[in-house]
Structure formats: C-alpha cells, structure tokens
N, CA, C and O atoms as CSV, one atom per row, in Angstrom:
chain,resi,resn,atom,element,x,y,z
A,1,UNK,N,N,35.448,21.034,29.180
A,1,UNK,CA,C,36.206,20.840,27.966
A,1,UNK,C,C,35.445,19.857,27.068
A,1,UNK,O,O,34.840,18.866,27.478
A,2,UNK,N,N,35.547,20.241,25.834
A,2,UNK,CA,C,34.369,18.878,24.816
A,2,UNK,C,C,35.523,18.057,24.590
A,2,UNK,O,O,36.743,18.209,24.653
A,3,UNK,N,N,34.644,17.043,24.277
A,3,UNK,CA,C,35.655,16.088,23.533
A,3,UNK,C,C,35.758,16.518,21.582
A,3,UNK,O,O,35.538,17.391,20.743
A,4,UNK,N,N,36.196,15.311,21.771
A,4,UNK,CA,C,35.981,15.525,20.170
A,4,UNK,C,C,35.063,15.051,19.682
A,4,UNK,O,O,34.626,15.433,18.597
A,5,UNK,N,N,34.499,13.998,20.451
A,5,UNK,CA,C,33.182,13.549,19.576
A,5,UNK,C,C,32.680,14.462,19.835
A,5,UNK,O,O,32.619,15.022,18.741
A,6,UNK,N,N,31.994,15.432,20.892
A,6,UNK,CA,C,31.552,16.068,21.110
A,6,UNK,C,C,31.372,17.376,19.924
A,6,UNK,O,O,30.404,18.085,19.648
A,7,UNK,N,N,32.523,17.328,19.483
A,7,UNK,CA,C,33.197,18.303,18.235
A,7,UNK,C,C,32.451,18.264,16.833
A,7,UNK,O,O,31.827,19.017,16.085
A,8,UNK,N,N,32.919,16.831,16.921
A,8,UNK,CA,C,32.062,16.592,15.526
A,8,UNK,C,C,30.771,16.150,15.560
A,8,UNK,O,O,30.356,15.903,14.428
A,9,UNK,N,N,29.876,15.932,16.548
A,9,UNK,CA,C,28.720,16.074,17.171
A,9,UNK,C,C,27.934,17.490,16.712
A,9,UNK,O,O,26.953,17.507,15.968
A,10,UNK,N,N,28.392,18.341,17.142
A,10,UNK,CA,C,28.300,19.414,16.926
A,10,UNK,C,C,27.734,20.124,15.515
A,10,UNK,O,O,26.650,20.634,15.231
A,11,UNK,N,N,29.185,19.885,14.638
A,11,UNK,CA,C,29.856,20.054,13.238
A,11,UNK,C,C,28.379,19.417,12.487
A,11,UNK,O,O,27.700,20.014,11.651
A,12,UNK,N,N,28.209,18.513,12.858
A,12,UNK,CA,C,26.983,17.358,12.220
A,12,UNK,C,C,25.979,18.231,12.584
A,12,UNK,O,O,25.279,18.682,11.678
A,13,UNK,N,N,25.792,18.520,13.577
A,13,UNK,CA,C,24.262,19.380,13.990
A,13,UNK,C,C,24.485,20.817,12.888
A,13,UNK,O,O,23.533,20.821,12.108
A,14,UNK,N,N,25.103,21.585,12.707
A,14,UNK,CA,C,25.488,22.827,11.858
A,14,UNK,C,C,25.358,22.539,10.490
A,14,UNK,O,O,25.177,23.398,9.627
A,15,UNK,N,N,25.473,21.023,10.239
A,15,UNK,CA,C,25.495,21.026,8.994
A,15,UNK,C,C,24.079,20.685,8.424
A,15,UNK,O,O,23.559,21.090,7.385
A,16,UNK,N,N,23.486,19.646,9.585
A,16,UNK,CA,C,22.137,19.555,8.836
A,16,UNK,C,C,21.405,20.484,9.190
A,16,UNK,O,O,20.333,20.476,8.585
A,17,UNK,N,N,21.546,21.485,10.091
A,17,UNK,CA,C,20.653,23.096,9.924
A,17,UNK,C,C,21.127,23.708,8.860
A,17,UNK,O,O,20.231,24.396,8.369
A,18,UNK,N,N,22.448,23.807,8.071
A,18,UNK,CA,C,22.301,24.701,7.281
A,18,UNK,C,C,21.685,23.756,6.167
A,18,UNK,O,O,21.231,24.476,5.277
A,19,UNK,N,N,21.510,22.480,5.898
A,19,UNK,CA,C,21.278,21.812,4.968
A,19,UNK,C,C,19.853,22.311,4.784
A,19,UNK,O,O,19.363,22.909,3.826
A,20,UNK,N,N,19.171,21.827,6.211
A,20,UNK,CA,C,17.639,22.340,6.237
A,20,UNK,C,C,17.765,23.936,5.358
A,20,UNK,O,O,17.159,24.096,4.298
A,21,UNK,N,N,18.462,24.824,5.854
A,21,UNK,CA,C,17.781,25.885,5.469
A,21,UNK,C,C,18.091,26.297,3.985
A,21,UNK,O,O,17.405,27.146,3.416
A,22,UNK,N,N,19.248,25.604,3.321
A,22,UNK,CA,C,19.241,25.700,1.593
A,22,UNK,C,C,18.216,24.778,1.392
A,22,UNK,O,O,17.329,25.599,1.161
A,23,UNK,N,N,17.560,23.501,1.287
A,23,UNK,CA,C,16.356,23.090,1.120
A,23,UNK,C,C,15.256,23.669,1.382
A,23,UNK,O,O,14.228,23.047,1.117
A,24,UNK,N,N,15.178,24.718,1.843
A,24,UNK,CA,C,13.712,25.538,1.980
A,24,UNK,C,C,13.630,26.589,0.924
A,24,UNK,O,O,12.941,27.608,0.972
A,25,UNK,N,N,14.537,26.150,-0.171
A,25,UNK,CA,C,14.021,27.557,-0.861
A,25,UNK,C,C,13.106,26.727,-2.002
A,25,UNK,O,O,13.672,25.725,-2.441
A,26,UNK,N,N,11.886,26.983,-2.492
A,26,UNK,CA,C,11.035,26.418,-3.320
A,26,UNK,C,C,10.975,27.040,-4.933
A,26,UNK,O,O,9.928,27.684,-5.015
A,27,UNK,N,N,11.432,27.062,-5.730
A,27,UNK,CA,C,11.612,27.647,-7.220
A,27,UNK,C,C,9.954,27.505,-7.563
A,27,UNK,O,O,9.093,26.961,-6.873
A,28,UNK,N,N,9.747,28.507,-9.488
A,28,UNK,CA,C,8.363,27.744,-9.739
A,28,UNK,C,C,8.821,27.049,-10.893
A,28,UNK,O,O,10.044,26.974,-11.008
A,29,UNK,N,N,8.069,26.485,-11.837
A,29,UNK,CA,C,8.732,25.580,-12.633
A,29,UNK,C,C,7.871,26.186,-13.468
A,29,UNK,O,O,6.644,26.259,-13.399
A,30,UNK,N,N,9.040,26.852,-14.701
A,30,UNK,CA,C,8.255,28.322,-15.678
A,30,UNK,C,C,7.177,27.646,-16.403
A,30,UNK,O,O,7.051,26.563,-16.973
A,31,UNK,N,N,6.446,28.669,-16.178
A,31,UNK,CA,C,4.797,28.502,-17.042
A,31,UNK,C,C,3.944,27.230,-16.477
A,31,UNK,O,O,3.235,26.653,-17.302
A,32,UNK,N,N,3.957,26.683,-14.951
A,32,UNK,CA,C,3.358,25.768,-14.499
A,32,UNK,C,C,2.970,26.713,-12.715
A,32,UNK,O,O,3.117,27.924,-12.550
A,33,UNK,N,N,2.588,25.939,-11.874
A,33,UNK,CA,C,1.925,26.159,-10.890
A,33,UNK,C,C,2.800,25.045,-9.986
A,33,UNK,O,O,2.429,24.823,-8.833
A,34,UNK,N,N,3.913,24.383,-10.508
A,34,UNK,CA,C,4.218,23.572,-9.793
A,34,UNK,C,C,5.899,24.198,-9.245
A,34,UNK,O,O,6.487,25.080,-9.873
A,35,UNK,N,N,6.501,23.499,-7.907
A,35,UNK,CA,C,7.392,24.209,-7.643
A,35,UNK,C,C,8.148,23.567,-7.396
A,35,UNK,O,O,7.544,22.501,-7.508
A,36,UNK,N,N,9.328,23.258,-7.047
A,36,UNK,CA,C,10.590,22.517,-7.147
A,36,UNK,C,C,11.881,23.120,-5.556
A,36,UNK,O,O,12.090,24.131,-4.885
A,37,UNK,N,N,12.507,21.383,-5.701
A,37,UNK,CA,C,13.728,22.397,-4.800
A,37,UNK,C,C,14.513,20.891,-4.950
A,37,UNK,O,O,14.164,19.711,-4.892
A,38,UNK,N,N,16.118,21.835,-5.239
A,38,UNK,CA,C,16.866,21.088,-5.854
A,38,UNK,C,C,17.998,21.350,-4.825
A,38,UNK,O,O,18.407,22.438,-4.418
A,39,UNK,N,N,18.459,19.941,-4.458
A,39,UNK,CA,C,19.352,19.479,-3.182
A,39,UNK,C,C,20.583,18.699,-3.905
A,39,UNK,O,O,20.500,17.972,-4.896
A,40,UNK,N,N,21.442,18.947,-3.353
A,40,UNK,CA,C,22.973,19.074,-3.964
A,40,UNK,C,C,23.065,16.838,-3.641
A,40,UNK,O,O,22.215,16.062,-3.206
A,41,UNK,N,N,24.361,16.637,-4.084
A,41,UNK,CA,C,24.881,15.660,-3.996
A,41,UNK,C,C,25.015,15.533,-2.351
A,41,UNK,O,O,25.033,16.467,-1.550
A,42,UNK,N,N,25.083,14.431,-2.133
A,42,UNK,CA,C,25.739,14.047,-0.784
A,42,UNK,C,C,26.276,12.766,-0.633
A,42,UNK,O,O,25.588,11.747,-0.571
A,43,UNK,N,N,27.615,12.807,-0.567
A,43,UNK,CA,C,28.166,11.538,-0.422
A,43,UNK,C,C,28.222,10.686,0.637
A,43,UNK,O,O,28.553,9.501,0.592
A,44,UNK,N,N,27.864,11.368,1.673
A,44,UNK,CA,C,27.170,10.400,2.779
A,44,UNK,C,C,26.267,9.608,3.113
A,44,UNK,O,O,26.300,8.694,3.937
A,45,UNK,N,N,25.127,10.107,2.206
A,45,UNK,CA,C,23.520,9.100,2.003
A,45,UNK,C,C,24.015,8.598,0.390
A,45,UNK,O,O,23.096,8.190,-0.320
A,46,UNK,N,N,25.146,8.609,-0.098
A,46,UNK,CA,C,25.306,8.480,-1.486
A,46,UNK,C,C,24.108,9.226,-2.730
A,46,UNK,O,O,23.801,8.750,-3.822
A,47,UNK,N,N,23.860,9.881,-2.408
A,47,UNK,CA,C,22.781,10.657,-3.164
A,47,UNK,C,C,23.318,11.539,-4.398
A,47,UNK,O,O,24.118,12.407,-4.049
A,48,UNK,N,N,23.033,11.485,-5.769
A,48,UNK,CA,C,23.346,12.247,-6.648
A,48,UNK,C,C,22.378,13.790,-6.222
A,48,UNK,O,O,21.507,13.775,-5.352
A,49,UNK,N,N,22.774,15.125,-7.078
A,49,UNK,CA,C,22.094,16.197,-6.992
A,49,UNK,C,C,20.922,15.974,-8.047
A,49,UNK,O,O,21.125,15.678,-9.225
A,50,UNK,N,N,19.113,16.237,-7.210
A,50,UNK,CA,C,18.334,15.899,-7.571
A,50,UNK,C,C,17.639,16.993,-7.080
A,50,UNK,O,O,18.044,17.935,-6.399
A,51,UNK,N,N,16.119,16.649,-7.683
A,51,UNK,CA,C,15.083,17.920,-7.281
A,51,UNK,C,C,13.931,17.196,-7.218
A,51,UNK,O,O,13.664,16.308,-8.027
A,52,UNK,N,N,13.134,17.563,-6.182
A,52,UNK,CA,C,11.754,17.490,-5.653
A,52,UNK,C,C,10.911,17.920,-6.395
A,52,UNK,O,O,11.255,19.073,-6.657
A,53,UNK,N,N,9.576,17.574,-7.132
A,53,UNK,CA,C,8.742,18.641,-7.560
A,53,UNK,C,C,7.506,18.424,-6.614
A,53,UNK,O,O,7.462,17.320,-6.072
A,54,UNK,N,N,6.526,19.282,-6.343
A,54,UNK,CA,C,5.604,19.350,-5.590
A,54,UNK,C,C,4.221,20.129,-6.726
A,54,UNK,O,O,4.380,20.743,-7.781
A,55,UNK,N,N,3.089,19.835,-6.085
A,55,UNK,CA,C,2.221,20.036,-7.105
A,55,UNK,C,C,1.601,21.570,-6.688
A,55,UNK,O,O,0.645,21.980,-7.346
A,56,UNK,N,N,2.040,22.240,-5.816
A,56,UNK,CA,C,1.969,23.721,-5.688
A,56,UNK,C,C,3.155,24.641,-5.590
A,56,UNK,O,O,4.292,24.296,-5.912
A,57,UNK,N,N,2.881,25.654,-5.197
A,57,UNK,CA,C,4.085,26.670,-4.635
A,57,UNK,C,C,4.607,26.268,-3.610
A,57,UNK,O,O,4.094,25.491,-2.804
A,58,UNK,N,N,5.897,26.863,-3.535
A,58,UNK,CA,C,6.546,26.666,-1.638
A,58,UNK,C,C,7.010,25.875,-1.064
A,58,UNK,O,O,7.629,25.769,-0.005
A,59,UNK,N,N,6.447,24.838,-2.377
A,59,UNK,CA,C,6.664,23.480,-1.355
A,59,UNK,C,C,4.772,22.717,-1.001
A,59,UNK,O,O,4.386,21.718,-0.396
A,60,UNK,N,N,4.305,23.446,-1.493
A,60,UNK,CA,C,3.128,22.691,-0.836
A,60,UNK,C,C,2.367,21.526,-1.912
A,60,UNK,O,O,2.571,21.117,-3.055
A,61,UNK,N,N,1.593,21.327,-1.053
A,61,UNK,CA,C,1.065,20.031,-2.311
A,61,UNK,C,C,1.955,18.497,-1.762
A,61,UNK,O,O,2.968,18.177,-1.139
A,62,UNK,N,N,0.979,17.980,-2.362
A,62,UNK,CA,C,1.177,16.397,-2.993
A,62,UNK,C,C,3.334,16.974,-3.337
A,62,UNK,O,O,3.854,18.075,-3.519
A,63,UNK,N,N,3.800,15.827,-3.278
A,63,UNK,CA,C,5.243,15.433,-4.124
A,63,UNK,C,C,4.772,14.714,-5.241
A,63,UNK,O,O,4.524,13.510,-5.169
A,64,UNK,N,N,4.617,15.450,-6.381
A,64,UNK,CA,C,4.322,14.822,-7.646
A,64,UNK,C,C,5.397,14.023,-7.735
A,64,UNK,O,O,5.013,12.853,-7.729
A,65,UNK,N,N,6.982,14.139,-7.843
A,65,UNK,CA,C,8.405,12.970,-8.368
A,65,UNK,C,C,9.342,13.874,-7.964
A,65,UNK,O,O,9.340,15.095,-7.806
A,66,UNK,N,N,10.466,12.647,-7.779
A,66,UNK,CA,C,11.727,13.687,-7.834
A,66,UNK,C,C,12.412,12.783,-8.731
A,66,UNK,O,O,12.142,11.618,-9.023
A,67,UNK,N,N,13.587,13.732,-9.210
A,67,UNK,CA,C,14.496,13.406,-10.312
A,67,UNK,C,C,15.984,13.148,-10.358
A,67,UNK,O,O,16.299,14.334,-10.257
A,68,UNK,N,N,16.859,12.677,-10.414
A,68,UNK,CA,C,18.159,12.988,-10.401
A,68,UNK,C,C,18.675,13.531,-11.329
A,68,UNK,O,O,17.997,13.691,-12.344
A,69,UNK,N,N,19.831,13.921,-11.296
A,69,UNK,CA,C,20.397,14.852,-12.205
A,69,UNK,C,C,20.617,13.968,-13.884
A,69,UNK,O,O,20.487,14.495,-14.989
A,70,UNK,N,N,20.991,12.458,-13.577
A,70,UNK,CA,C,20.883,11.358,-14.399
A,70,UNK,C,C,20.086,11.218,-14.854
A,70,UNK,O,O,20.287,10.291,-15.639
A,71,UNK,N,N,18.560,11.753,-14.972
A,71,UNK,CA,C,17.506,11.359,-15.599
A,71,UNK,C,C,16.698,10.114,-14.808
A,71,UNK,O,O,15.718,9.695,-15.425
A,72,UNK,N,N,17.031,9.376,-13.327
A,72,UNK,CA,C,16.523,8.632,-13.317
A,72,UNK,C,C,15.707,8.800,-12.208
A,72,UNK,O,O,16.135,9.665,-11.443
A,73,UNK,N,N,14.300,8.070,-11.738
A,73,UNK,CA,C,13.908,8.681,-10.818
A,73,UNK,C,C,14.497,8.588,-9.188
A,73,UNK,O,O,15.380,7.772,-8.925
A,74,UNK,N,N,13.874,9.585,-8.017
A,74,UNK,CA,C,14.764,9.896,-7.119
A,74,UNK,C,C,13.756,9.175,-5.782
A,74,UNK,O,O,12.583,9.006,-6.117
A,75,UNK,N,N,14.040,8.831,-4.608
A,75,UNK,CA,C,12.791,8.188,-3.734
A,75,UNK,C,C,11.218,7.617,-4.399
A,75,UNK,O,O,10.076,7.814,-3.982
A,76,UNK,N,N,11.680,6.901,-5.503
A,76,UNK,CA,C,10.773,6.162,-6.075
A,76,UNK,C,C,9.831,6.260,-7.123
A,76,UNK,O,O,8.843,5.650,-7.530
A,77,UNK,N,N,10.484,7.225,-7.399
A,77,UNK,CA,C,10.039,7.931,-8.553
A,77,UNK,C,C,10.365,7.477,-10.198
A,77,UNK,O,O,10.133,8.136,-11.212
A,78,UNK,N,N,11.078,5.909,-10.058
A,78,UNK,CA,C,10.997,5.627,-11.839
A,78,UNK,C,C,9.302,4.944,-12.284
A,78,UNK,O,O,8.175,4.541,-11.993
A,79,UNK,N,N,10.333,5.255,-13.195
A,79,UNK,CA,C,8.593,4.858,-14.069
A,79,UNK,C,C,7.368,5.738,-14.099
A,79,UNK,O,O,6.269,5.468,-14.581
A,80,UNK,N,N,7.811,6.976,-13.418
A,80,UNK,CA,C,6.955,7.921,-13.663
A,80,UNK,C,C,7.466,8.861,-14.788
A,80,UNK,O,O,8.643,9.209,-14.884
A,81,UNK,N,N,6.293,9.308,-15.783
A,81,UNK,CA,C,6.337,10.233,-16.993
A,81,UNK,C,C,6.047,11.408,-16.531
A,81,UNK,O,O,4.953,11.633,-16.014
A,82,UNK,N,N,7.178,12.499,-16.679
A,82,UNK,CA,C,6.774,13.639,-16.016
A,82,UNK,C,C,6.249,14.511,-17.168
A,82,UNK,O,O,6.206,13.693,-18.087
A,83,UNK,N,N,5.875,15.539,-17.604
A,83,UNK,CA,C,5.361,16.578,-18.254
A,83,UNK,C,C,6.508,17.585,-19.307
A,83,UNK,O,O,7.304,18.518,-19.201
A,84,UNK,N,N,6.130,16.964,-19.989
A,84,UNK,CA,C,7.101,17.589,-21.581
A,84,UNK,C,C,7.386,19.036,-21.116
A,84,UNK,O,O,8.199,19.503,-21.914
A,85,UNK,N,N,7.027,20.065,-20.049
A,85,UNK,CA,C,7.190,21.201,-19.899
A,85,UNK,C,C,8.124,21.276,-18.626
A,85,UNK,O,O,8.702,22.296,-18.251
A,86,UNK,N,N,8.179,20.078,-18.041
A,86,UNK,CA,C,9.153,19.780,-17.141
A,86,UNK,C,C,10.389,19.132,-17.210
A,86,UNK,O,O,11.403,19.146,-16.512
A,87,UNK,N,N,10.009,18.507,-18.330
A,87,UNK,CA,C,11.438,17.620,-19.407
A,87,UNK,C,C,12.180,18.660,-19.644
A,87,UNK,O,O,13.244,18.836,-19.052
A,88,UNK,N,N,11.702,19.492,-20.556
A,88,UNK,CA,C,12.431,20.678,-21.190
A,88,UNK,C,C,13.217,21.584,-20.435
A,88,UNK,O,O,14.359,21.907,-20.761
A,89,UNK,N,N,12.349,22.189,-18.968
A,89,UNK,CA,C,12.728,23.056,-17.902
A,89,UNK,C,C,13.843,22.412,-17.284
A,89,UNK,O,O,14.649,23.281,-16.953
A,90,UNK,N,N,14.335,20.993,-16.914
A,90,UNK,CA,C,15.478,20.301,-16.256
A,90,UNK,C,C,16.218,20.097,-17.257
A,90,UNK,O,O,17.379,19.903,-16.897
A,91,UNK,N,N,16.017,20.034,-18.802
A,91,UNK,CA,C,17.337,19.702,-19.658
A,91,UNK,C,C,18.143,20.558,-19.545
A,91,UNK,O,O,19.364,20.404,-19.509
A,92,UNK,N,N,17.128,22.243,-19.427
A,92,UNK,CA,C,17.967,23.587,-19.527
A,92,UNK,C,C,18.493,23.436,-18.213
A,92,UNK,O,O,19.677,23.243,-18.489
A,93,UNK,N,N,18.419,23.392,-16.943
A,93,UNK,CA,C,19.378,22.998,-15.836
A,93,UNK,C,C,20.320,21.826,-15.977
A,93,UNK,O,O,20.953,21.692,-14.929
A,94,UNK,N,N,20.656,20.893,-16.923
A,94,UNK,CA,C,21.580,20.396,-17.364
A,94,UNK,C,C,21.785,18.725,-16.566
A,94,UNK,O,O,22.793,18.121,-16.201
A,95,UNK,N,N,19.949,18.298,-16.518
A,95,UNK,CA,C,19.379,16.932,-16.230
A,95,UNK,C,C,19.000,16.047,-17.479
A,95,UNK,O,O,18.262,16.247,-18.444
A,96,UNK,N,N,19.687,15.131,-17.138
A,96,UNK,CA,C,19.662,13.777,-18.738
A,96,UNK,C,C,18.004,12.900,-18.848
A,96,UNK,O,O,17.763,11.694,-18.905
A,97,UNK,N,N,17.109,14.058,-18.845
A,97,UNK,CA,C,15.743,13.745,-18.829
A,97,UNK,C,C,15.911,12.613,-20.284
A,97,UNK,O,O,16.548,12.864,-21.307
A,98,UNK,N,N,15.340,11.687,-20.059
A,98,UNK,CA,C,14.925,10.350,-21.399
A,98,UNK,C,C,14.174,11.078,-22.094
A,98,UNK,O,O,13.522,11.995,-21.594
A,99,UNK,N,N,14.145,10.683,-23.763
A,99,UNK,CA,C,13.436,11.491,-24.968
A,99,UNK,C,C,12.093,11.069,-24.384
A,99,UNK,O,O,11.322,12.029,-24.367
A,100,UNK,N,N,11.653,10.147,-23.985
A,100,UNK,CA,C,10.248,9.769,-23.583
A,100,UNK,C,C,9.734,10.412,-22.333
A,100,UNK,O,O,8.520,10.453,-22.136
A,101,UNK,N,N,10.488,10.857,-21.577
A,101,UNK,CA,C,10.020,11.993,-20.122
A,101,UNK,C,C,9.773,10.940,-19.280
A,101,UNK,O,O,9.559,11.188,-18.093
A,102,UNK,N,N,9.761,9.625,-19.741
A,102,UNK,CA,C,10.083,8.549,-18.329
A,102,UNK,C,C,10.979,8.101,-17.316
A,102,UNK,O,O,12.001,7.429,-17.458
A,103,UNK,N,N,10.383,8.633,-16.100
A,103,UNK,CA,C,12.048,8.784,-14.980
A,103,UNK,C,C,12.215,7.024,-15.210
A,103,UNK,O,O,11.278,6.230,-15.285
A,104,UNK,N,N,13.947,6.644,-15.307
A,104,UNK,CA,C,14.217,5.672,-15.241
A,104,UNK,C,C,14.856,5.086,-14.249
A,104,UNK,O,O,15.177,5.940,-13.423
A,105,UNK,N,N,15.214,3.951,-13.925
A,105,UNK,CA,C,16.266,3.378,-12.463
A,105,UNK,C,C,17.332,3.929,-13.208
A,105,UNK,O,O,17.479,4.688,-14.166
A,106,UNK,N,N,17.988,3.305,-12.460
A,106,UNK,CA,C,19.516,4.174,-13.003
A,106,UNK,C,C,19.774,3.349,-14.032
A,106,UNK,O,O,19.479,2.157,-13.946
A,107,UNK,N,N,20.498,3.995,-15.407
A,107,UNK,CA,C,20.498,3.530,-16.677
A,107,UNK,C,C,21.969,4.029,-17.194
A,107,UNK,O,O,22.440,5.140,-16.948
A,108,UNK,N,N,22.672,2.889,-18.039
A,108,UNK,CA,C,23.520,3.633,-18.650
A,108,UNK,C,C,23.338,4.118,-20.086
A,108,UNK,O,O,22.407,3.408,-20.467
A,109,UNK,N,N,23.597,4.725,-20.872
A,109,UNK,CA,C,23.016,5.418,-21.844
A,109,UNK,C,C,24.966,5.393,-22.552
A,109,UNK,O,O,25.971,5.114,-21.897
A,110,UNK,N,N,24.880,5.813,-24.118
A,110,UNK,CA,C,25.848,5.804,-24.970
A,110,UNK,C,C,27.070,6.428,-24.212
A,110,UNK,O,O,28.187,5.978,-23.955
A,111,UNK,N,N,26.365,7.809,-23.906
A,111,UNK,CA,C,27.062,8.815,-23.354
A,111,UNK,C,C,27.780,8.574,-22.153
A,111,UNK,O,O,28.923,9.024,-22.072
A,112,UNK,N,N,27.137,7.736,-20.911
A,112,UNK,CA,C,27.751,7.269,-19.719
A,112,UNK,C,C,28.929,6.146,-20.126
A,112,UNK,O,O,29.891,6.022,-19.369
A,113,UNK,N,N,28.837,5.380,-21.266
A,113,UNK,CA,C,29.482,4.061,-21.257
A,113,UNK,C,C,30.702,4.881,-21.479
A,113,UNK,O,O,31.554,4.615,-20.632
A,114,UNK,N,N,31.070,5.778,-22.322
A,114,UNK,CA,C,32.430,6.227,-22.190
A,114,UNK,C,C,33.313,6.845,-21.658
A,114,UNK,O,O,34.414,7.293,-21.979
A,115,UNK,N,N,32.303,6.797,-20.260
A,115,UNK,CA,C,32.822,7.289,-18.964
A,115,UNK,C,C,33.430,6.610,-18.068
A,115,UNK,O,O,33.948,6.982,-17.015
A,116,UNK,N,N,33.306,5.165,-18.730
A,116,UNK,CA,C,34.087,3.569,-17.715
A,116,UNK,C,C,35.044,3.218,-18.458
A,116,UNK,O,O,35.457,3.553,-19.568
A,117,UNK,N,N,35.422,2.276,-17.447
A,117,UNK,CA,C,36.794,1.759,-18.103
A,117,UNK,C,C,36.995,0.206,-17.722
A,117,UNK,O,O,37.491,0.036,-16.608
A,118,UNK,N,N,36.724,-0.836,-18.386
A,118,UNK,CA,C,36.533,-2.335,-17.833
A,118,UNK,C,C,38.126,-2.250,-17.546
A,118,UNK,O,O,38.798,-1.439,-18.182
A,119,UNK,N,N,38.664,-3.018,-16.671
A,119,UNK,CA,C,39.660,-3.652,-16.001
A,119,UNK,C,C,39.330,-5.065,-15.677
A,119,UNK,O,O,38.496,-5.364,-14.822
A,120,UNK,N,N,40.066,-6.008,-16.445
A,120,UNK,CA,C,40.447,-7.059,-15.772
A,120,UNK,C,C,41.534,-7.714,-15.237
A,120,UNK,O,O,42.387,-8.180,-15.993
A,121,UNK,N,N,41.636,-7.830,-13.881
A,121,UNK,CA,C,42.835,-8.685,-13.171
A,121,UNK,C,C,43.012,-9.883,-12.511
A,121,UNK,O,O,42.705,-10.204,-11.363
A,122,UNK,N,N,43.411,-10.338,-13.167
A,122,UNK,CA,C,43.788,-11.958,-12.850
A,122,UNK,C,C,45.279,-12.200,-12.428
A,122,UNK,O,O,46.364,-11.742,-12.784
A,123,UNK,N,N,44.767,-13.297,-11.336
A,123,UNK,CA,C,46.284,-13.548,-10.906
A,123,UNK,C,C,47.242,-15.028,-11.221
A,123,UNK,O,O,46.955,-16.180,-10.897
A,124,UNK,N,N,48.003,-14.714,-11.685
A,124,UNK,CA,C,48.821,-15.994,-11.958
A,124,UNK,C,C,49.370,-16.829,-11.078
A,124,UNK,O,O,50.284,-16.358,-10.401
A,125,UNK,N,N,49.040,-18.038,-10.885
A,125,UNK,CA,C,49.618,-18.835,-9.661
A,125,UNK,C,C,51.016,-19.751,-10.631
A,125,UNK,O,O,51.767,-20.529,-10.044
C-alpha cells in the first residue's frame, strides 16, 4: 500500500517528466538561425513565463539570454541588448521588451504602477 507521501512523490516525478518534455520543443526565431523555447510560469521556483534563446536550432548552441515575459532578463540575463529582430519577434508574443532592447532587472514601468495599490496600516494604541 503507498503512502501518501509516496503519492505525491510520485505526482512530482509526472510532473517534472511532463515538464521536461513541453521544454523540448525548440521554435526558430523568424528570419534568424537562432531558436528559442518558452517555459510557462511556475509558482513553485516563483518563476514568471520566459524563453530561452540559444544561438542555433533545437536547442543547440551557446544560450545567447533568456527573457521574461516582463521584459526583464531571466538566469542572468539583464543588461544584455538583445537584437532589434528579437525585440520585435517577443513584442508580437506579447513580452514588455524595453524601447532600447536592454533586458532589465525587474522594473516597474508606467503601465505596471497601476497595477498596485499602496495600503497603509497603522495601529492605534
């Protein structure tokens, strides 16, 4: 009889095989030689949905940068200027690439600020 850890032991193993196998699909990145693969959110490593680029097909090559969906860079990737043909190709996938094509740390921008809401609470003694 399993337990339950045993259960969700399991559940965990199923999930990062299927994870592995949607990460193996490699896109090309139109009118370049370079190829991409774009991995969903995960709220467990806290990770926004971001994409890998690599400097060949398939997956092969050097990891030129990765990106987040925020525009900022992804495993160490700010401060890198990616390629005006790659700016353009992630805006149309609906990534907040900077007018300058420089991946940034995470940034708030006009558009994010009106997405918060300051709260202050203080307590009265």
């Amino acid at each position: 009889m399993k337990t339950f850890k045993n259960y969700l032991a399991e559940i965990a193993k199923m999930k990062r095989l299927v994870n592995l196998f949607e990460h193996q699909t490699y896109k090309i990145i139109p009118g370049t030689k370079n190829s991409y693969r774009e991995d969903s959110a995960d709220t467990n490593t806290m990770t926004s949905k971001h994409c890998h680029v690599y400097a060949k097909s398939k997956g092969k090559g050097k990891q030129i940068y990765s990106v987040n969906i925020d525009g900022s860079g992804h495993d160490g990737s700010s401060g890198i200027e990616i390629p005006s043909s790659h700016a353009t190709f992630f805006k149309s996938k609906g990534y907040c690439i900077p007018d300058n094509n420089i991946l940034e740390g995470f940034f708030l921008t006009e558009s994010h600020v009106q997405d918060f809401e300051i709260i202050i609470i203080y307590e009265n003694s």
